[in-house]
C-alpha positions, 0 to 999 in steps of 0.5 A: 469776804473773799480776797483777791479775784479770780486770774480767768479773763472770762466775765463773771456775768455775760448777757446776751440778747436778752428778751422778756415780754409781760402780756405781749409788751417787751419790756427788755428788747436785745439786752446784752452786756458783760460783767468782769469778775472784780468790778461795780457795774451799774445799770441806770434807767427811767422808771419802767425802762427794764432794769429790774427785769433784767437782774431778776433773769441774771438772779434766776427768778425770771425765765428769759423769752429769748437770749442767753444768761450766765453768771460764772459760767452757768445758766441761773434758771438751769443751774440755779443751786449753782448760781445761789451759792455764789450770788447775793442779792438784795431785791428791790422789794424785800420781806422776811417773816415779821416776827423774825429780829434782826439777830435771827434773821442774820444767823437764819441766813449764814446757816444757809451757806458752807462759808458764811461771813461772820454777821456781827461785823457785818451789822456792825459796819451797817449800824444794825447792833443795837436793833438786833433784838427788833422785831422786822415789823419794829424797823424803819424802812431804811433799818429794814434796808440796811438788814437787806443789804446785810442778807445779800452779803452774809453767804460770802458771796462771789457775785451780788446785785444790788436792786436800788441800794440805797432807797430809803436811806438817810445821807450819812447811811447812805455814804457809809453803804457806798463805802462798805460797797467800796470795801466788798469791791475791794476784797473781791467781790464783784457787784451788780448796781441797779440805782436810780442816784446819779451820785452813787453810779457816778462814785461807785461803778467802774462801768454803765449800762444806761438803759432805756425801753428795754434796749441798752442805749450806751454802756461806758464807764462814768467819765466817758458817758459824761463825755458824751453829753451834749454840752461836756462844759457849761460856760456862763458869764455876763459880758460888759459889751455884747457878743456876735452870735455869729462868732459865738457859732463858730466856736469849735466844740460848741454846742449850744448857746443861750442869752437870758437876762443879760447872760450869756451861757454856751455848752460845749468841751474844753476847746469851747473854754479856751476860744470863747476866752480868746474871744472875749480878749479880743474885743476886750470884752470883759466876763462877769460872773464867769462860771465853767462847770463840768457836765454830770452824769445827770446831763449824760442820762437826760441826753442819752434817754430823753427823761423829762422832755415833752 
């Protein structure tokens, strides 16, 4: 794979006003965000929100209906033999010929580039070694997976996009798939990361993009995306005597309060951990069961698209 990024301060993939439409409905409204040469950049969304559109514009196999797209300085539909020659890319739906195995799948595709990876490695490190002589029909969905991945990443590429990586896989592959794209990163490869598992983004991108009804709704790395959420902390205890609400509400960086069964659970930020604490010491009231935990991406992805309320 290669070594070391490039020293251009440019971004490898710039997006800008991107609009598509399908029979008359926008499904990608004034998307725009960049890519640097050299990091995981996520995009998370809810189903339908535009996500796959909007990597099939930067791959070049849609045609943007306004805006602008390019990756390492070029347009992907314009120059699209250009832009094939450094962009990998494993699609959200995949297929090769069914009569293919996995070996000739693999030397099918290096042959189709000037500075190809070796392959054995490569589907070493993806557990594909011993299915090299299967058919595609014969895989699993999660071996037919792995192959994609291995494809995507063959031609040696600059740049790759990743439509929903690990679908499909079980959770040691898919821990082994997060490491080798750690490992892609970190020779220089820059990675474009479509994904729905909160986990993954959260361990693999350097930024998101969260986007939803085809708009960017917040682009930030993970921590600060995390920051965002309406409660950062969520403080739950059982009190042994009962608290003011009103003193609950004047907590600085509160954000919410609840009382059920007998416990008392509040969101809020680091401040809200240390005054309810001073709080609860000066009314010498004791915190059974005292439980802080730190928001998710989960919780920043709920609060920044509204998924699941009614």
């Amino acid at each position: 794979m290669r070594t070391g990024t490039s020293t251009t301060t440019a971004p490898l993939i710039e997006v800008s006003g991107l609009r598509k439409a399908y029979a008359g409905r926008t499904v990608v409204d004034g998307v725009s965000f960049s890519v640097d040469e050299g990091e995981i950049f996520g995009i998370l969304g809810p189903n339908g929100a535009g996500k796959t559109t909007t990597v099939e514009c930067v791959e070049g196999l849609r045609v943007p209906d306004e805006g602008q797209v390019r990756v390492a300085g070029f347009d992907p539909v314009r120059d699209h033999d250009k832009v094939t020659r450094i962009l990998g890319a494993q699609l959200q739906e995949s297929e090769v010929q069914a009569k293919l195995t996995v070996r000739e799948a693999l030397e099918l595709y290096s042959s189709f580039y000037p500075d190809p990876l070796d392959w054995r490695p490569l589907a070493e490190r993806l557990r594909l070694e011993e299915k090299l002589g299967t058919r595609f029909a014969k895989l699993s969905g999660g071996q037919k997976q792995r192959l994609f991945i291995a494809l995507a990443l063959v031609g040696n590429p600059r740049v790759v996009v990743l439509d929903e990586l690990t679908t499909g896989l079980d959770p040691r592959a898919r821990r082994d798939t997060w490491q080798l794209i750690e490992d892609v990163r970190d020779s220089g490869v820059t990675v474009l990361l479509v994904t729905h598992f909160m986990e993954e983004a959260q361990r693999l991108c350097d930024r998101i993009a969260v986007i939803d009804k085809g708009r960017v709704a917040a682009l930030d790395t993970p921590a600060g995306l995390i920051s965002r959420a309406a409660g950062a902390t969520v403080i739950s205890f059982t009190p042994s005597a009962p608290l003011d609400d009103r003193e609950l509400a004047g907590l600085p960086g509160l954000a919410t309060v609840e009382h059920r069964d007998g416990r008392t659970t509040l969101t809020g930020g680091d401040e809200t951990v240390n005054a309810v604490v001073t709080l609860l010491a000066r009314h010498h009231i004791t915190a059974h069961q005292l439980r802080v935990v730190d928001a998710t991406l989960d919780d920043a992805f709920l609060d920044l698209t509204g998924a699941g309320q009614s």
